[in-house]
C-alpha positions as CSV (number, residue, x, y, z in Angstrom):
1,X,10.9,55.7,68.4
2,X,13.3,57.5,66.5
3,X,12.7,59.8,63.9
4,X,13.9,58.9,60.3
5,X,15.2,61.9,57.8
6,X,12.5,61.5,55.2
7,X,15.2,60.3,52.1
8,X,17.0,57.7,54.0
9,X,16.7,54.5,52.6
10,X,14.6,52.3,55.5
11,X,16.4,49.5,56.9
12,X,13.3,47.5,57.1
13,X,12.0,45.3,53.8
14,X,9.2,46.7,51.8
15,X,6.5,44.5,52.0
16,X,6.9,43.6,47.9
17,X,10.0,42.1,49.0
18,X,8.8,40.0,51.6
19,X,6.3,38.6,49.3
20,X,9.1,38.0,46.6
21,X,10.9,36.1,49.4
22,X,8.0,33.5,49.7
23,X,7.4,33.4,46.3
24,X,10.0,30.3,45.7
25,X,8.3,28.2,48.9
26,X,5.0,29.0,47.7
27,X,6.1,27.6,44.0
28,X,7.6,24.2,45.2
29,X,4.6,23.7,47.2
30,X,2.3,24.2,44.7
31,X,4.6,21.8,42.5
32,X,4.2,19.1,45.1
33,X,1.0,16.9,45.0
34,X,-0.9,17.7,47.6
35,X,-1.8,15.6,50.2
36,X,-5.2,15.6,51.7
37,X,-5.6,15.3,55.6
38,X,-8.6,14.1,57.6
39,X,-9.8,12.3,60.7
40,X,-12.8,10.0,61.6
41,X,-14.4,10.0,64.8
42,X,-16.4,6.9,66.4
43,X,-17.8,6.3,69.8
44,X,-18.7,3.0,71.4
45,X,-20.2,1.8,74.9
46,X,-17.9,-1.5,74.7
47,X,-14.2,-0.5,74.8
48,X,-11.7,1.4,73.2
49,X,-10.4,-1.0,70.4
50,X,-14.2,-1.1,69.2
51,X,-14.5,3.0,68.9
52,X,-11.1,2.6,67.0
53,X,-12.1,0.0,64.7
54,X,-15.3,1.5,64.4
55,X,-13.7,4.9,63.0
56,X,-10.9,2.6,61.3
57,X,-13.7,0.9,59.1
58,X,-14.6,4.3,57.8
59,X,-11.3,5.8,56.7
60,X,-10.8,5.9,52.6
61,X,-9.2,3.5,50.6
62,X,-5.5,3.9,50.0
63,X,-5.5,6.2,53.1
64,X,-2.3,5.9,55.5
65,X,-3.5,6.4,59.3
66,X,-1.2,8.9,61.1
67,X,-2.5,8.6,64.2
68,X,-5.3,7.7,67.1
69,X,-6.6,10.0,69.8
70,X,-8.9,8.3,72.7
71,X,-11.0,10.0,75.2
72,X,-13.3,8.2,77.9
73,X,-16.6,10.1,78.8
74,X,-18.2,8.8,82.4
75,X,-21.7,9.2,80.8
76,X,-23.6,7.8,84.4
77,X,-21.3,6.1,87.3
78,X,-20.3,3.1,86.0
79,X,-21.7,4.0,82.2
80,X,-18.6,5.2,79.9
81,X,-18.7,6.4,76.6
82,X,-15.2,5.8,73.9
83,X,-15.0,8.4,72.0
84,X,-12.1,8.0,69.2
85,X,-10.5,9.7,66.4
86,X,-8.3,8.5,63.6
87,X,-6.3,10.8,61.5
88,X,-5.3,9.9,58.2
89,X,-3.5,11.2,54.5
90,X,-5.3,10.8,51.8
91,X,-2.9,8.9,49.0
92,X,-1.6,11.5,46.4
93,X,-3.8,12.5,43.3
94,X,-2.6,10.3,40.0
95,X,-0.7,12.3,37.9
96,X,-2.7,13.5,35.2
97,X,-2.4,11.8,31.4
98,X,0.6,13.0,29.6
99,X,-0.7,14.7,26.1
100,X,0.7,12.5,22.8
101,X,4.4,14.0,22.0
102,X,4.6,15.9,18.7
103,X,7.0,14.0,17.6
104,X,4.7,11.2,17.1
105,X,3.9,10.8,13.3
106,X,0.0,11.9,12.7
107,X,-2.2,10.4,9.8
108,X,-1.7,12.1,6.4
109,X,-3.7,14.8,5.1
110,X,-6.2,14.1,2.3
């Protein structure tokens, strides 16, 4: 490593400028609505299209399903298990109530 004469300016950004770098990403992200992920996981003896529609029957309503993950589990030969996820977003939060403009006449003072 080389040695660095102690008043040279480093060439290497302080660490308060990194942050200052993320700062605009970490604002538009927190201006976004966030959207809430999850999953659901079901199992069935029958088949897989039971596991899923048994997990599918649990998801939230207004939820948009992302996607399905399947995994068969040979419990006893002959004897399987479906074991399945769904993954879903949560809809966005409603915005919240806008607060009466202050151009809007108010009732007169007695």
């Amino acid at each position: 490593m080389a040695h660095q004469h102690p008043h040279q300016p480093s060439s290497q950004p302080t660490g308060r400028i990194r942050h200052w770098r993320a700062a605009p990403a970490l604002l538009i992200g927190l201006m976004v609505a966030p959207v809430q992920a999850g999953s659901i996981t079901a199992e069935s003896i029958w088949d897989k299209s039971n596991a899923i529609e048994r997990a599918r029957s649990q998801l939230p309503a207004g939820a948009t399903l992302t996607r399905t993950e399947c995994t068969v589990v040979n419990v006893r030969t002959g004897n399987y298990r479906y074991i399945c996820t769904v993954f879903f977003n949560d809809p966005p939060a409603p915005a919240a109530p806008s607060a009466p403009s202050p151009s809007a006449p108010s009732a007169p003072v007695p």
